[in-house]
C-alpha positions as CSV (number, residue, x, y, z in Angstrom):
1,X,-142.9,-216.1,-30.0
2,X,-139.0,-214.8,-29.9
3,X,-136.6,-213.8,-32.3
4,X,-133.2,-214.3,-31.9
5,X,-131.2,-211.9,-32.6
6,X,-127.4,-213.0,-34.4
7,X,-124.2,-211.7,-32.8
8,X,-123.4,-209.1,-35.5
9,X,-127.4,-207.4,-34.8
10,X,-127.2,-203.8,-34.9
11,X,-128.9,-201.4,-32.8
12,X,-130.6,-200.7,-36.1
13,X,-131.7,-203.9,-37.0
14,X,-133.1,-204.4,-33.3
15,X,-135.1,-201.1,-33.4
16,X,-136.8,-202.2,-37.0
17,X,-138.3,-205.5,-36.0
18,X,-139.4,-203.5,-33.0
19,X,-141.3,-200.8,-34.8
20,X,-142.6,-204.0,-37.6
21,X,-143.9,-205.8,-34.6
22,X,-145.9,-202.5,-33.3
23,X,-147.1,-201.9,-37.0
24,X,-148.9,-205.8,-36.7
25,X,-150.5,-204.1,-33.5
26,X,-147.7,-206.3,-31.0
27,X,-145.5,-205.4,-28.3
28,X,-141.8,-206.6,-28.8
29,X,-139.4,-206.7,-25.2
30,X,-135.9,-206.5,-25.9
31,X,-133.7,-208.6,-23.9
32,X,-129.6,-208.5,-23.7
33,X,-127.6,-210.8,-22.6
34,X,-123.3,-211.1,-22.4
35,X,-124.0,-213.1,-25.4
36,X,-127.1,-212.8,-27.5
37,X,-130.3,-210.1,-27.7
38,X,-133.8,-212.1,-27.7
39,X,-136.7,-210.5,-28.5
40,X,-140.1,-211.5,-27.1
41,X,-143.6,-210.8,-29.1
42,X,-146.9,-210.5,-27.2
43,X,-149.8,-210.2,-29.6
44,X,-151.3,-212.0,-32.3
45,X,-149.2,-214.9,-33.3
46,X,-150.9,-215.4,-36.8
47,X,-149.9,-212.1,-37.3
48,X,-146.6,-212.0,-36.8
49,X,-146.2,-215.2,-39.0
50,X,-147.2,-212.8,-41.8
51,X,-144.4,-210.6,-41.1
52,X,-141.5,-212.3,-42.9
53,X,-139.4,-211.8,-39.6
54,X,-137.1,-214.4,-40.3
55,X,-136.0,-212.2,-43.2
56,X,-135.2,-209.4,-41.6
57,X,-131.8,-208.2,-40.9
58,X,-130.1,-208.9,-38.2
59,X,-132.5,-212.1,-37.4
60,X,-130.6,-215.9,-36.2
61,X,-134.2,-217.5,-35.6
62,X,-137.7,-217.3,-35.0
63,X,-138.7,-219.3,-32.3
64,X,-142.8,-220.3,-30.7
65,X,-142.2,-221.0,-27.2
66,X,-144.9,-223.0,-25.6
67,X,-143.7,-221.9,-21.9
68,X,-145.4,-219.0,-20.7
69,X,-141.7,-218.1,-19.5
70,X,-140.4,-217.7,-22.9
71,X,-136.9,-215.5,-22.4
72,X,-135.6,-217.8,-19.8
73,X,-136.5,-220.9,-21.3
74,X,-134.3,-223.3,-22.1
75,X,-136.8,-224.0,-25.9
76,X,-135.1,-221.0,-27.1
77,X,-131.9,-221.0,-25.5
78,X,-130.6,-224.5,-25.2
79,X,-127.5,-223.7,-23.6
80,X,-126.8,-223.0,-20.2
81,X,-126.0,-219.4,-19.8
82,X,-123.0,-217.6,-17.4
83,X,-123.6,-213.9,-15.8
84,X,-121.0,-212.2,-14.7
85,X,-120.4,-209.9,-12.0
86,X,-117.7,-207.4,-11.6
87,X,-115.9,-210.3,-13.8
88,X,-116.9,-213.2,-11.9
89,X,-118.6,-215.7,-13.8
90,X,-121.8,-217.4,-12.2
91,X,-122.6,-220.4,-14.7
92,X,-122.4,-224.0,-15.2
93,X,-118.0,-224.4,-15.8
94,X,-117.6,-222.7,-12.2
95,X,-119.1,-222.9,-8.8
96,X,-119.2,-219.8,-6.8
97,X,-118.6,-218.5,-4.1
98,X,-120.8,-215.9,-2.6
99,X,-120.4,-214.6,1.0
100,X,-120.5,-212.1,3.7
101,X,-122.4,-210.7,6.7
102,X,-126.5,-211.0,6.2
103,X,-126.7,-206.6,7.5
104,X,-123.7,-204.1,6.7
105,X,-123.7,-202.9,10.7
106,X,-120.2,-201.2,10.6
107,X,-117.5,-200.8,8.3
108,X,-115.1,-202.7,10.5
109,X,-117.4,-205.7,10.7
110,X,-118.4,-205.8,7.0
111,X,-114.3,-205.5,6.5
112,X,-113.7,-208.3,9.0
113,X,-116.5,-210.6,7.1
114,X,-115.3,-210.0,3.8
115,X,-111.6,-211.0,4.5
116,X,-112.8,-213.7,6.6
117,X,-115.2,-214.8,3.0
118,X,-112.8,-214.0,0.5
119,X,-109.7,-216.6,2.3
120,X,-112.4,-219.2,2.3
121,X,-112.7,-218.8,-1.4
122,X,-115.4,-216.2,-1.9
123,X,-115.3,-213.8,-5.3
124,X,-118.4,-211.9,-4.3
125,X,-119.1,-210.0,-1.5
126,X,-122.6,-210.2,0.1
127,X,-124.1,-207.9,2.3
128,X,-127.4,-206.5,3.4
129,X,-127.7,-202.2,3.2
130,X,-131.7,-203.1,3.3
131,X,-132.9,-205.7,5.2
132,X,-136.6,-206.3,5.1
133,X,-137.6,-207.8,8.5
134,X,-140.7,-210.0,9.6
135,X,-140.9,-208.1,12.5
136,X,-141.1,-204.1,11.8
137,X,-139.1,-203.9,15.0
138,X,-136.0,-206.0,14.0
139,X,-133.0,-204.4,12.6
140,X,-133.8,-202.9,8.9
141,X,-130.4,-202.1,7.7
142,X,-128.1,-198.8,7.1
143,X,-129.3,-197.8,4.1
144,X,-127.3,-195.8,1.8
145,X,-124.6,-195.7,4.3
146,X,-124.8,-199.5,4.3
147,X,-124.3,-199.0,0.7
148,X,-121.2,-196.4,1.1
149,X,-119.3,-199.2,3.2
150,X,-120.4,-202.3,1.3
151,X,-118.3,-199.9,-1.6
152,X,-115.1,-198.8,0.4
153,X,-114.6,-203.2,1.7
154,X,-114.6,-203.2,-2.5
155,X,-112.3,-201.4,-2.6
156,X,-110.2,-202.9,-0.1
157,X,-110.4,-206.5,-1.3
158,X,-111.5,-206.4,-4.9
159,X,-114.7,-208.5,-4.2
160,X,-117.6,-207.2,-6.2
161,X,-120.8,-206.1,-4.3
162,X,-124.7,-208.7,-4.5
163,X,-127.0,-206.5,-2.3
164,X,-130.6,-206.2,-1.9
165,X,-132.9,-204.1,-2.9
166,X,-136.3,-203.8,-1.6
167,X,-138.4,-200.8,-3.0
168,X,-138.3,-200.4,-7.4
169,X,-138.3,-196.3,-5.5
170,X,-134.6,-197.5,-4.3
171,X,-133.1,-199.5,-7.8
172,X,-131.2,-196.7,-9.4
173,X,-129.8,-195.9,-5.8
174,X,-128.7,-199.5,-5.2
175,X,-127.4,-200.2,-8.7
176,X,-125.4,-196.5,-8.7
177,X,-123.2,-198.4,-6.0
178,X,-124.0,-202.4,-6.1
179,X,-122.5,-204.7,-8.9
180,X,-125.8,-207.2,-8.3
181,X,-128.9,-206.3,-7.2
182,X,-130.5,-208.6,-5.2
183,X,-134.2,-209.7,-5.2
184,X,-135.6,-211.5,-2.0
185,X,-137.7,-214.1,-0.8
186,X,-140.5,-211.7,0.2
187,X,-140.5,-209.8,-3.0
188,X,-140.1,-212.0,-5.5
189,X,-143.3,-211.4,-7.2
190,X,-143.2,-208.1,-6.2
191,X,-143.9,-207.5,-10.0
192,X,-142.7,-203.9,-10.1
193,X,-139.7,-203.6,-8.2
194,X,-138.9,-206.8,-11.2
195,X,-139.6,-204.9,-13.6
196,X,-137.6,-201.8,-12.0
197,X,-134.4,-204.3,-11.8
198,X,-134.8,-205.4,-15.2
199,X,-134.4,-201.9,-16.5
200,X,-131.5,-201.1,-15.3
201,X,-128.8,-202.7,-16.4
202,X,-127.2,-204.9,-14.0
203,X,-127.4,-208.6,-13.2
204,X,-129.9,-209.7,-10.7
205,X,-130.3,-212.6,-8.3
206,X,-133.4,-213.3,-7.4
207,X,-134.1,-215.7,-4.8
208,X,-137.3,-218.1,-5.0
209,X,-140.5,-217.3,-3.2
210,X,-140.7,-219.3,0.0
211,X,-144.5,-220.0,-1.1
212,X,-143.5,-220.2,-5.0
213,X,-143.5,-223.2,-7.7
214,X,-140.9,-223.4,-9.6
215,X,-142.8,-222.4,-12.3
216,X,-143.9,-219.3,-10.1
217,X,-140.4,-218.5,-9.7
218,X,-139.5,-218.8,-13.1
219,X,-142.1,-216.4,-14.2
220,X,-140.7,-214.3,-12.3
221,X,-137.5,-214.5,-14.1
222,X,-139.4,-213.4,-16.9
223,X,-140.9,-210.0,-15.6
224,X,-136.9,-208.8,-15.2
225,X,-135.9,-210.5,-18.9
226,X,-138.9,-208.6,-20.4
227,X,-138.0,-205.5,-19.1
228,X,-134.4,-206.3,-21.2
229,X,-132.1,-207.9,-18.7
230,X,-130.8,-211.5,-19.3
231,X,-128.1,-211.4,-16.8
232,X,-130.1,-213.4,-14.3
233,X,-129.3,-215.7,-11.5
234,X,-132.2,-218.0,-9.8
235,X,-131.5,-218.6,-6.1
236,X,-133.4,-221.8,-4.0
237,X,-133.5,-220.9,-0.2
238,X,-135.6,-223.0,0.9
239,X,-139.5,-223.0,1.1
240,X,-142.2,-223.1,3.7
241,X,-143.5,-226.8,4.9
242,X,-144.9,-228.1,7.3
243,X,-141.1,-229.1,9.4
244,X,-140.0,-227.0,12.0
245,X,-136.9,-228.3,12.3
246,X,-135.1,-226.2,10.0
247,X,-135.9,-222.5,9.6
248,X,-137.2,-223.7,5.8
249,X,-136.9,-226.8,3.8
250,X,-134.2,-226.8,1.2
251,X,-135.4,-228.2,-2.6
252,X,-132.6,-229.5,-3.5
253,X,-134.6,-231.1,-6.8
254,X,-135.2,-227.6,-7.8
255,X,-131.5,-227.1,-8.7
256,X,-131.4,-229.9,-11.7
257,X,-135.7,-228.8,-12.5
258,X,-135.1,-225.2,-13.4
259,X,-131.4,-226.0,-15.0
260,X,-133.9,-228.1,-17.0
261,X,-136.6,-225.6,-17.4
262,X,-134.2,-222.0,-18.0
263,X,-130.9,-221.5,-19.3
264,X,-130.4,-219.7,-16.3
265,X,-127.8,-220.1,-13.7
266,X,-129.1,-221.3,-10.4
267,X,-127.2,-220.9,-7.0
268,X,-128.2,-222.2,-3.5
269,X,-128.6,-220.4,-0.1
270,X,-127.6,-222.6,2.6
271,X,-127.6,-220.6,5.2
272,X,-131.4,-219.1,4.9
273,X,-132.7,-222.6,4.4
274,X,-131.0,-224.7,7.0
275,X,-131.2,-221.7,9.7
276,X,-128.1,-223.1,11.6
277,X,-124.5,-222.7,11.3
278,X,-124.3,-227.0,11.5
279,X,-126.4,-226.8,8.9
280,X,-124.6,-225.1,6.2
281,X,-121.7,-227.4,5.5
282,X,-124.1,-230.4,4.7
283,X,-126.1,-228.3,2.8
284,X,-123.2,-227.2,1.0
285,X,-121.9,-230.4,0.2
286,X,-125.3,-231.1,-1.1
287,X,-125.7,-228.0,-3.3
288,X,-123.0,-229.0,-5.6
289,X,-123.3,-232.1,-5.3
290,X,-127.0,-231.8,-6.9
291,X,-124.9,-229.3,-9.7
292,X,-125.8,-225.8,-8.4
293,X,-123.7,-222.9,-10.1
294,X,-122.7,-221.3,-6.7
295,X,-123.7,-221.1,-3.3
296,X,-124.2,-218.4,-1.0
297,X,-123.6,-218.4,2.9
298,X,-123.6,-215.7,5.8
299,X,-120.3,-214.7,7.4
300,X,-119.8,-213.3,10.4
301,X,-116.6,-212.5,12.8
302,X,-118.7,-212.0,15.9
303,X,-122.5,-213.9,15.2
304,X,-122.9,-213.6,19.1
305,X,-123.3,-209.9,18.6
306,X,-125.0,-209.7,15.0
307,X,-127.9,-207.8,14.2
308,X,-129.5,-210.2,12.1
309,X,-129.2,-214.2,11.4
310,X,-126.0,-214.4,13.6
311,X,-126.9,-218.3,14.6
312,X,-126.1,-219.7,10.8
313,X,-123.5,-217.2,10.5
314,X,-120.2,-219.5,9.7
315,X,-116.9,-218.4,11.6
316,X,-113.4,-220.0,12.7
317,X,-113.1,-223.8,12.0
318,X,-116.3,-223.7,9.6
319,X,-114.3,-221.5,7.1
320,X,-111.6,-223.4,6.8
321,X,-114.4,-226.2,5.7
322,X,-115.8,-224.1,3.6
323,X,-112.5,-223.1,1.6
324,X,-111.6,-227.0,1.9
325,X,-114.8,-228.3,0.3
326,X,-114.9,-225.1,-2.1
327,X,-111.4,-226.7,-3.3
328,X,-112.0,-230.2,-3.3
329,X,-115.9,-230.7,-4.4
330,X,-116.3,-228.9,-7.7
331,X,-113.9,-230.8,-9.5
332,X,-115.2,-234.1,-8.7
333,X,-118.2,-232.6,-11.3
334,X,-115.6,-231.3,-13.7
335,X,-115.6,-227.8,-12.6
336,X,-113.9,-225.4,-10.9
337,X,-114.1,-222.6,-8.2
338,X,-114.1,-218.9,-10.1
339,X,-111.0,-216.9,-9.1
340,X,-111.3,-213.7,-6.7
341,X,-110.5,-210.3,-8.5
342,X,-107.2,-208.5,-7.0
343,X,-108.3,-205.6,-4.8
344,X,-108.2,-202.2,-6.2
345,X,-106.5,-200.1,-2.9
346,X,-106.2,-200.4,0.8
347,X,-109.4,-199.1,3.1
């Protein structure tokens, strides 16, 4: 079951269906969003239907959700949602943009990468401060000095920061400097550090399992709503099949399923799917095509010499694809490509 809460809810009027709930012998998780709070009961249904909830102050609607993912669902929240970042929105009027190098190595390539993103069209800067590895002997990032730069090419061009975060031990860290936090293929039902991004107060993409359902990935979703955060982006990647041909198989059915399913936004990662920088573009094209909210690509000035995922890395004559089709494709579906912020000051 969910309540939802109306627009002119107080703190007040939040905090006394919360204590009602816990009176019937319920748990009630609190979730904001940019444009509504939704509350979701565990317990006793039968209960709560005692409770007069609807009644209450405060209270739009009482909802039962028959999805196990009830926050995210689209049965309680029938229209589409848009998160923003640092001001960019990531919903279904826009398509975004979202690029930069895969590993922060040194501030002069992570500046290089986000100029060379932002003229293609990017409005948020990606860029890996904590880069867990298959192998434990392949580059793991920079850390919080990976963070420091990832803040000072903010500065410099006004894009806001999506980095990952791999340890709920490193979340307030992260978010003290990111403007996304990111959630990875390899933790995405790494149920604690969700519930650790949930909690603190900034939107989070999280990228689907490569071994997940959608369903799986959905549920996901829900351990970072429950924990009070609606400002949620779903990510496809790609998942593990049996091809070998590309590093994973993109699912591009999973864009229109979960837009179904959740009032989410969902974005696609070309780059990690396809594996290859001839891949991206195609996939691109694809990704809106199929409706996806944003994409999100590797950049790199000098992939020869990158630390990590250099071979899909786009550069040269593949950005100036990028910005054309980043122009040109989301209108044809009625949309348009969000606008870059204006940087802040000079590096």
């Amino acid at each position: 079951m969910v309540i939802i809460m109306a627009s002119h809810a107080t703190k007040e009027d939040v905090d006394a269906i919360v204590t009602l709930v816990g009176t019937a012998g319920g748990d009630a998780f609190v979730s904001r969003g940019v444009s509504r709070t939704i509350i979701g009961l565990v317990g006793d249904v039968a209960q709560f239907s005692s409770l007069n909830l609807r009644g209450m102050a405060g209270v739009a609607d009482v909802m039962r959700v028959s999805t196990p993912y009830k926050l995210v669902s689209r049965e309680n929240h029938p229209q589409r949602s848009t998160v923003r970042v640092g001001g960019v929105p990531i919903g279904p009027d826009t398509v975004t943009l979202i690029a930069g190098p895969c590993a922060v190595e040194t501030p002069q390539q992570t500046l290089e990468a986000a100029e060379m993103a932002k003229a293609a069209g990017a409005t948020l800067l990606r860029g890996g401060a904590y880069k867990p590895r298959t192998s434990p002997y392949a580059f793991q990032g920079l850390g919080e000095d990976g963070l420091r730069i990832l803040a000072d090419v903010r500065t410099a061009t006004g894009l806001p920061i999506v980095t990952e975060v791999v340890d709920a031990h490193d979340v307030e860290l992260v978010a003290s400097y990111a403007d996304m936090l990111q959630v990875g293929t390899r933790n995405a039902q790494n149920f604690a550090l969700l519930q650790a991004v949930g909690s603190v107060g900034k939107p989070v993409m999280l990228k689907r399992g490569m071994n997940a359902t959608i369903e799986e990935w959905l549920m996901a979703a829900e351990y970072i709503a429950q924990r009070g955060n609606l400002d949620i982006v779903l990510c496809e990647r790609g998942i593990r099949t049996f091809e070998t041909a590309t590093r994973n198989t993109l699912d591009v059915s999973a864009v229109p399923v979960a837009q179904r399913l959740s009032h989410l936004p969902v974005i696609v990662d070309p780059s990690h799917s396809g594996g290859r920088r001839d891949l991206v573009l195609p996939l691109t094209r694809a990704a809106i095509g199929v409706g996806a909210d944003g994409i999100i690509v590797d950049v790199h000035p000098h992939p020869e010499q990158a630390l990590c995922d250099g071979p899909q890395a786009l550069v040269d004559g593949d950005l100036v694809e990028l910005a054309r089709v980043m122009r040109q494709f989301p209108p044809l579906l009625g949309r348009t490509a969000a606008v870059a912020p204006e940087p802040l000051a000079t590096i």
